[in-house]
C-alpha positions as CSV (number, residue, x, y, z in Angstrom):
1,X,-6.6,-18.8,-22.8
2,X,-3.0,-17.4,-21.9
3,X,-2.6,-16.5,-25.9
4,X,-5.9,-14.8,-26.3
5,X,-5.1,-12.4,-23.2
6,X,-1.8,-11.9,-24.6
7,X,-3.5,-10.6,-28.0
8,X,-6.2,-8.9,-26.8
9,X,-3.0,-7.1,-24.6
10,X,-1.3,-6.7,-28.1
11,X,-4.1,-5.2,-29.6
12,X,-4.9,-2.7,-26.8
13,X,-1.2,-1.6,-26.0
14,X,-0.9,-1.5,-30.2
15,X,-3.8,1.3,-30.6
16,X,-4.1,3.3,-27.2
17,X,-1.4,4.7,-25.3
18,X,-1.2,3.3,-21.7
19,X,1.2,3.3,-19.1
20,X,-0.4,-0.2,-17.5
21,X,-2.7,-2.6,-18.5
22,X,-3.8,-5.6,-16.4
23,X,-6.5,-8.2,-17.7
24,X,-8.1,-10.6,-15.3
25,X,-10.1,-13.8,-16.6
26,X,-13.2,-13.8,-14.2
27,X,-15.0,-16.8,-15.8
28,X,-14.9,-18.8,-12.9
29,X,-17.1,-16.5,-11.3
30,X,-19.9,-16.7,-13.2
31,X,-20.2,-20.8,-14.3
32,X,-23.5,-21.2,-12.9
33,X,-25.4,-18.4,-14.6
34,X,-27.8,-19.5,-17.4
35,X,-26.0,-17.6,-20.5
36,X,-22.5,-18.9,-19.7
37,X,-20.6,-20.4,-22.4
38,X,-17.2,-21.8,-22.0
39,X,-16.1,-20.9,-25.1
40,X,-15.9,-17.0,-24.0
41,X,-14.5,-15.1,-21.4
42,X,-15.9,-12.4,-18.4
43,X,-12.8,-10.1,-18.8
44,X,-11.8,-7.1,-16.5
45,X,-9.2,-4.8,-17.7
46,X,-7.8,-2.5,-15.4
47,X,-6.1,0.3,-18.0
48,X,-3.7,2.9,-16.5
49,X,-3.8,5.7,-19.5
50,X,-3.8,9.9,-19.1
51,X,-4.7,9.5,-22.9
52,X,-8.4,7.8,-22.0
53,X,-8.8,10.0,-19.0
54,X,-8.9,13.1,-21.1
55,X,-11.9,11.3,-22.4
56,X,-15.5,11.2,-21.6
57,X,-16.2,7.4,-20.5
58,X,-18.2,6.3,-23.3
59,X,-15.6,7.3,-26.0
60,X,-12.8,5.6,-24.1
61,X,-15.4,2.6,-24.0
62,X,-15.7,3.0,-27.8
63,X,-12.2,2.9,-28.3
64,X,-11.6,0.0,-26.6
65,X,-14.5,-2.1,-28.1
66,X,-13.9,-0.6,-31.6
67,X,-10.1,-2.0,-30.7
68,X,-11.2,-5.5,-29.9
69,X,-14.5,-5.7,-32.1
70,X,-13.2,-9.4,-33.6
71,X,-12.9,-10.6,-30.1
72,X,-15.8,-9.5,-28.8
73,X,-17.7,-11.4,-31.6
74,X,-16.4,-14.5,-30.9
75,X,-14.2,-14.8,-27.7
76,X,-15.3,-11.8,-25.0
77,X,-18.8,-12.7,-23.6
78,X,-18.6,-10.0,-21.4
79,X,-16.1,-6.6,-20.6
80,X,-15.3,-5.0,-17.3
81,X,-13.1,-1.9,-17.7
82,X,-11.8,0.2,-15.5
83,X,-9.9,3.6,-16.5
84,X,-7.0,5.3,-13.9
């Protein structure tokens, strides 16, 4: 789990500019709903970037996915993200 977070870090840091970046696995708090697979992560990402700001919330959101599309396929069942 550590390594994926630290790519998925890599990859962020690599195509947005951002002063802070903090991911948090919240997994554990969703093991007993239906859908949950083990296999993939509930990630939040808190990003601290004037570069995303300047952007309207859905393309900041498209950046970021269009970042981690591979990861999202197979690793990322679901993507909290918060922009300050």
């Amino acid at each position: 789990m550590k390594k994926l977070l630290q790519d998925i870090e890599k990859k962020i840091k690599e195509k947005i500019p951002c002063d802070k970046l903090i991911l948090i696995d919240n997994s554990y708090l969703h093991k007993k709903h239906k859908s949950f697979d083990e296999k993939k992560i509930h990630l939040k990402m808190q990003i601290t970037s004037s570069y995303l700001k300047k952007m309207k919330p859905i393309e900041s959101n498209r950046l970021i996915f269009s970042a981690l599309k591979d990861e999202i396929k197979d690793k990322i069942h679901a993507l909290q993200i918060e922009i300050k």
